[in-house]
C-alpha positions as CSV (number, residue, x, y, z in Angstrom):
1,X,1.0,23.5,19.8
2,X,-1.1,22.0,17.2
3,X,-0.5,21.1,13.7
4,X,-1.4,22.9,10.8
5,X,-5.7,22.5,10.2
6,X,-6.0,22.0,13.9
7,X,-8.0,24.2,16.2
8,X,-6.3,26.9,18.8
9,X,-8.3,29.1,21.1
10,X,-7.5,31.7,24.5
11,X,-8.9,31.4,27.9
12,X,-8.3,34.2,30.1
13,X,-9.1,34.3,33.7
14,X,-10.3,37.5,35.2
15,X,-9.9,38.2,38.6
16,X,-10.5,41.2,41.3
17,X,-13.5,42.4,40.0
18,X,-16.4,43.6,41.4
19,X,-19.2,41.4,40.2
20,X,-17.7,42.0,36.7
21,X,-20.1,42.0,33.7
22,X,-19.4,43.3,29.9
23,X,-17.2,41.2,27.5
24,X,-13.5,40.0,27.0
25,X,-12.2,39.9,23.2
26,X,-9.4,37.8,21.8
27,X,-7.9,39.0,19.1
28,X,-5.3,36.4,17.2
29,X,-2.5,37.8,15.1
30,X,-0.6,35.4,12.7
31,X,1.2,33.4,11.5
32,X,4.1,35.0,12.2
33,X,2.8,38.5,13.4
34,X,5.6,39.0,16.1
35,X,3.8,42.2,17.3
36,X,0.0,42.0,17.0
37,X,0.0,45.0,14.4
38,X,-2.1,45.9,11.4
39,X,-5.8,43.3,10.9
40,X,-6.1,40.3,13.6
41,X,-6.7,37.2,11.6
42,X,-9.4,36.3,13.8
43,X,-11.9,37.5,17.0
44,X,-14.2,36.3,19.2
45,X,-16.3,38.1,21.9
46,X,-17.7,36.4,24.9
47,X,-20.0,37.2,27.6
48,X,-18.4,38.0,30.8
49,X,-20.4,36.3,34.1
50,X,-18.6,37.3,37.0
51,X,-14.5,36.4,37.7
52,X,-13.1,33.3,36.2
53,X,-12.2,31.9,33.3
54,X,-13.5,33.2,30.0
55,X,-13.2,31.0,26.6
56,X,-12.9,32.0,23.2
57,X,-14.3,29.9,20.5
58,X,-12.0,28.1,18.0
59,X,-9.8,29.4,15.4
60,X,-9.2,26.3,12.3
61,X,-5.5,27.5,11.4
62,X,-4.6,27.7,8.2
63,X,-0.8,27.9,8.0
64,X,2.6,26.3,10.2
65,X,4.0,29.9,12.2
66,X,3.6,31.5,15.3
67,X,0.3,32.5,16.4
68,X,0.1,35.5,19.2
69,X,-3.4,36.1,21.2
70,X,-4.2,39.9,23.1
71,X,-7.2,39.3,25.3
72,X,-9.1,43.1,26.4
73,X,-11.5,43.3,29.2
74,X,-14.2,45.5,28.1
75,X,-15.0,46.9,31.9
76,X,-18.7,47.9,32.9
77,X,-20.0,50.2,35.3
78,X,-18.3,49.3,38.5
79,X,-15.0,47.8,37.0
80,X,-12.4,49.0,34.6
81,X,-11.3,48.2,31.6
82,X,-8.1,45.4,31.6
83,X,-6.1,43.8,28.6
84,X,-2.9,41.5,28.2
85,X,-0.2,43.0,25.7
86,X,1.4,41.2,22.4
87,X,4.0,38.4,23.7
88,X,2.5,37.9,27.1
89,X,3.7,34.7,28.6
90,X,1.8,31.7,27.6
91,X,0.1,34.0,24.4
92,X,1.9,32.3,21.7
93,X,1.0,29.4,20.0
94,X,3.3,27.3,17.8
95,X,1.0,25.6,14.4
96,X,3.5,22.8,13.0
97,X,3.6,21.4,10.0
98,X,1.0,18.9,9.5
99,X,2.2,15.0,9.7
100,X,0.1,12.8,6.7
101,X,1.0,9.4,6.5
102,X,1.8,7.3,3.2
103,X,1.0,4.0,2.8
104,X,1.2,2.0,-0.6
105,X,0.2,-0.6,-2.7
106,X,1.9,-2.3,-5.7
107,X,0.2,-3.9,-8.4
108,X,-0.2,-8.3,-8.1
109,X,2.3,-10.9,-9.7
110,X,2.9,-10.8,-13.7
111,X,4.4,-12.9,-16.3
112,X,7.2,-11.2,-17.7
113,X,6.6,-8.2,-20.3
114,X,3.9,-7.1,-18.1
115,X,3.2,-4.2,-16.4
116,X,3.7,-2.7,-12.9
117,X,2.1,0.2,-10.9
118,X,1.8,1.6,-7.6
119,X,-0.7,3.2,-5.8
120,X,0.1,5.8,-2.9
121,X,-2.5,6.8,-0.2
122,X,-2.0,10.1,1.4
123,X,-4.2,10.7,4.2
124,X,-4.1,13.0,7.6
125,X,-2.2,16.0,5.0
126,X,-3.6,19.3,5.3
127,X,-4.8,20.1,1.7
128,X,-1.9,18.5,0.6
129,X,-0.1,19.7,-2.8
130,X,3.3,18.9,-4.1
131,X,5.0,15.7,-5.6
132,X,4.6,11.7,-5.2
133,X,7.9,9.8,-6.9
134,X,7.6,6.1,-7.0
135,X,11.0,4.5,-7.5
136,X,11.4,1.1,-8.7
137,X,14.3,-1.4,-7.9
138,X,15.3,-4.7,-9.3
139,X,14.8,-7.2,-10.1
140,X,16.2,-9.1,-7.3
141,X,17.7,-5.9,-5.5
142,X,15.9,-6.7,-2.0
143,X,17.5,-3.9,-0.4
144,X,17.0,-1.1,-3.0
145,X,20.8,-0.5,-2.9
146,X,21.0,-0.6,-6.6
147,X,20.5,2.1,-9.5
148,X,16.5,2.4,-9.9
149,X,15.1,1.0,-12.9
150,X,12.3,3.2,-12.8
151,X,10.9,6.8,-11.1
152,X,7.4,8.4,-11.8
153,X,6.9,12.0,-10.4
154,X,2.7,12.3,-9.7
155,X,1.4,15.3,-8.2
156,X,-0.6,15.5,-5.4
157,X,-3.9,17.1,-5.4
158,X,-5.4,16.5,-1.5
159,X,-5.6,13.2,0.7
160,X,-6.5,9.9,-1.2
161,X,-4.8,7.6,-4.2
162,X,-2.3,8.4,-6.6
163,X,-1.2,6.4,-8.8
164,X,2.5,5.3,-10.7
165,X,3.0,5.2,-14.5
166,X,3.5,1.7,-15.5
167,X,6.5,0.3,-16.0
168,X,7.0,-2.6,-18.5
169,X,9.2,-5.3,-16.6
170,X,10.8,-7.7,-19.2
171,X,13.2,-9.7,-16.6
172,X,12.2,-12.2,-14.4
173,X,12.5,-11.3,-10.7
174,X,11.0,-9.9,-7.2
175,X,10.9,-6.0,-8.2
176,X,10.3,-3.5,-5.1
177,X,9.0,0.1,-5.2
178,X,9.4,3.1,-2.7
179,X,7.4,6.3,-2.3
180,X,8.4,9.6,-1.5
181,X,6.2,12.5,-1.1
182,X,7.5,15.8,-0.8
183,X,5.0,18.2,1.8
184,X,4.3,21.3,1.0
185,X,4.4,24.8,2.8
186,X,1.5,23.2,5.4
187,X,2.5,19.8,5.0
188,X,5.8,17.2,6.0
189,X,7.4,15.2,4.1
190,X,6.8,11.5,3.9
191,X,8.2,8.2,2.4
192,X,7.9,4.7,2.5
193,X,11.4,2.1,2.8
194,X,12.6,-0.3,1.1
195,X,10.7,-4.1,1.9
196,X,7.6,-2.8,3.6
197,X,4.5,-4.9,2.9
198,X,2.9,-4.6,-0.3
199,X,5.3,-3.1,-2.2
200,X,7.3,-5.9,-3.7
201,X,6.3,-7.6,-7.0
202,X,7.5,-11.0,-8.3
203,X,7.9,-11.4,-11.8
204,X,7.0,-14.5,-13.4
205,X,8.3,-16.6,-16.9
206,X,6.2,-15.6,-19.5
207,X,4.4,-18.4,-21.3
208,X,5.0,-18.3,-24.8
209,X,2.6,-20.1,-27.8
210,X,4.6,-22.5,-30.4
211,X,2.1,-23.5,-33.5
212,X,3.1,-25.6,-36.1
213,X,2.4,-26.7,-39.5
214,X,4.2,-29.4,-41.6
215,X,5.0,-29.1,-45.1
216,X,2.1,-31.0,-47.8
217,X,1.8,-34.7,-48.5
218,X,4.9,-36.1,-50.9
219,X,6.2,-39.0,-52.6
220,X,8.2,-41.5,-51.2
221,X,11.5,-40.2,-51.4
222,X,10.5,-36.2,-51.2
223,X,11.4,-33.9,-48.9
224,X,9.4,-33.3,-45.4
225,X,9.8,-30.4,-42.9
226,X,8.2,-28.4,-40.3
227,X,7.4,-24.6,-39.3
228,X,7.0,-23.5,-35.8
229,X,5.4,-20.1,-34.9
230,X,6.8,-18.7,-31.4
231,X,4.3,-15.8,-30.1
232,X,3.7,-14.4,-26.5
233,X,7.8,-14.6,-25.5
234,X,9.4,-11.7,-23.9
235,X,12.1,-11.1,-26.5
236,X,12.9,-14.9,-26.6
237,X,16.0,-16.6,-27.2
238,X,16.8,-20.4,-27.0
239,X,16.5,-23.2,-29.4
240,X,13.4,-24.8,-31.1
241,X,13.9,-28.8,-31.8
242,X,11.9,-30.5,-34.6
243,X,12.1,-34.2,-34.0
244,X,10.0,-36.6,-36.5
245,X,8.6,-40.0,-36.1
246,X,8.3,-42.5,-38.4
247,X,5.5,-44.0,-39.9
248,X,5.4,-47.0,-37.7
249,X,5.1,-45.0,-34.6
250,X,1.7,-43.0,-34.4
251,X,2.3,-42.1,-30.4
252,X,6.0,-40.8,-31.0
253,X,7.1,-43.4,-28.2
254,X,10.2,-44.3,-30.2
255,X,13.5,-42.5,-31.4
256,X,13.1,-39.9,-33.8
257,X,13.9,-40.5,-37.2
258,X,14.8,-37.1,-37.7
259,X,15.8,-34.4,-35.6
260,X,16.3,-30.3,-36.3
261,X,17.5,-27.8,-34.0
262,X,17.3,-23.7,-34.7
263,X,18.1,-20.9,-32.9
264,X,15.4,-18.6,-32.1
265,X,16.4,-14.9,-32.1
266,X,12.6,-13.6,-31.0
267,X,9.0,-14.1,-31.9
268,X,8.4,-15.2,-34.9
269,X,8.5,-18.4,-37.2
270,X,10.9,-21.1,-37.6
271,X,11.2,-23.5,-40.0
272,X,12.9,-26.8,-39.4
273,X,15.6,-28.6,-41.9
274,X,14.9,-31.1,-44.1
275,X,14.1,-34.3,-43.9
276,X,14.3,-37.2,-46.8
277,X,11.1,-39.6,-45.9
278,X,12.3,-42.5,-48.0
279,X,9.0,-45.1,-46.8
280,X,5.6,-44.5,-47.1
281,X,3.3,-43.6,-44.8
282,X,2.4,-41.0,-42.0
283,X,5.3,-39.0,-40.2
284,X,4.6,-36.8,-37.2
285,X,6.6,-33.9,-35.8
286,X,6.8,-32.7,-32.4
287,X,8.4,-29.1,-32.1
288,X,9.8,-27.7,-28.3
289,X,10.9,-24.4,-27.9
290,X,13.5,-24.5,-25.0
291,X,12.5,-21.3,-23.5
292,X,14.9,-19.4,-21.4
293,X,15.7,-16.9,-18.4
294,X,12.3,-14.7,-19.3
295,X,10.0,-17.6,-21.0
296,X,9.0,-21.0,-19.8
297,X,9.6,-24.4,-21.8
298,X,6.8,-24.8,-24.4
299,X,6.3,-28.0,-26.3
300,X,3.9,-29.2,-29.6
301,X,2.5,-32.6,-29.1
302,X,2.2,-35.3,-31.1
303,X,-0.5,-35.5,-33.8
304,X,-1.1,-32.2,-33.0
């Protein structure tokens, strides 16, 4: 028995002859050709020298079924002519399925709202065809006993790589893929579990930008503010503060002499409330965005 692709020849062992000479041709029939009628698939002719063993050469199979060999003595001048029949004992050869392996390969670590892949390797198929579906699960489902978030049906085209769509992950977490692929008429199926090396990817807090600008230079007595600009989040929420220091305190070491607090509802820009600046002189404002389950803390500095 081999599997499908694999090699299969006859040896038949000739015996009572009389210094026998001439040839002995095996004739395959297959896959599936129960009775050795119509074309054999495949012949080879060797050389008799005497009684014992004779050899065919090989026969690359092409397809999983049963294979049947009829050997025929050609006889020579001082021997006759001798030949097995269809379904002798030990005639039949069984071509399986060929067994490829699968192993895989998820893309590295990214911050949240970026993308993940992964990459399946086929390898020991027989001309494989069919169907690879990656299936994604998470974040934080380690046992892949949850609803998939994601599938992504590839088709196979031979041995080597093949390759996932990618799938945007906007939650924090440890996501884990499996891979399935589906054999064909020459080929087994195949598929990865759940947790096996490679194939989990960790999710990161994104790292959102906050730039600010403060409103122009007024009077004593006018009215100051601030504008932050949130970019880079992953559908942010949270708060933004605002906090201003006073002109006697250049390092913002000191309590706030104002403080404004807005709710952020995505990217975008934020202005803070206003502020009275009844003394002259230089106010600065530091501005923090308090992130939140998908972006990281992100904070202004003073005299930015």
């Amino acid at each position: 028995t081999v599997a499908a692709g694999g090699n299969v020849s006859d040896t038949a062992t000739l015996s009572g002859g009389s210094a026998p000479a001439g040839t002995v041709t095996f004739s395959l029939y297959g896959p599936g050709n129960t009775t050795c009628t119509g074309t054999a698939i495949f012949t080879s002719t060797q050389t008799v020298a005497g009684n014992g063993p004779v050899t065919s050469a090989n026969f690359a199979t092409t397809a999983p079924g049963a294979y049947n060999w009829v050997a025929t003595y050609s006889g020579d001048a001082n021997n006759a002519a001798a030949g097995g029949a269809c379904g002798d004992a030990n005639e039949s050869v069984t071509v399986t399925p060929a067994a490829p392996t699968i192993v895989t390969h998820a893309s590295p670590s990214v911050a949240a709202g970026g993308s993940l892949t992964d990459t399946a390797t086929i390898a020991a198929g027989f001309n494989p065809i069919g169907k690879v579906t990656f299936t994604l699960f998470g974040p934080n489902d380690a046992t892949c006993t949850g609803v998939a978030i994601f599938t992504s049906t590839e088709t196979v085209t031979g041995n080597g790589n093949i390759t996932s769509a990618a799938f945007t992950a906007d939650a924090v977490g440890t996501y884990q893929f499996m891979a399935s692929y589906t054999g064909d008429a020459n080929n087994g199926a195949v598929a990865t579990s759940c947790g096996e090396p490679n194939e989990s990817v960790a999710v990161t807090v994104a790292v959102p930008t906050l730039v600010t600008a403060a409103s122009t230079p007024v009077a004593a007595g006018g009215t100051i503010s601030d504008t932050a600009t949130l970019a880079g989040g992953v559908s942010p929420a949270g708060t933004i503060t605002f906090d201003a220091y006073g002109p006697s305190d250049a390092t913002c070491a000191l309590t706030p002499v104002f403080t404004s607090m807005v709710s952020v509802t995505g990217n975008g820009s934020y202005p803070s409330g206003p502020f009275v600046a009844s003394a002259a002189g230089t106010y600065n404002f530091v501005a923090t965005y308090s992130g939140d389950a998908n972006n990281s803390m992100v904070t202004t500095a003073c005299t930015d």
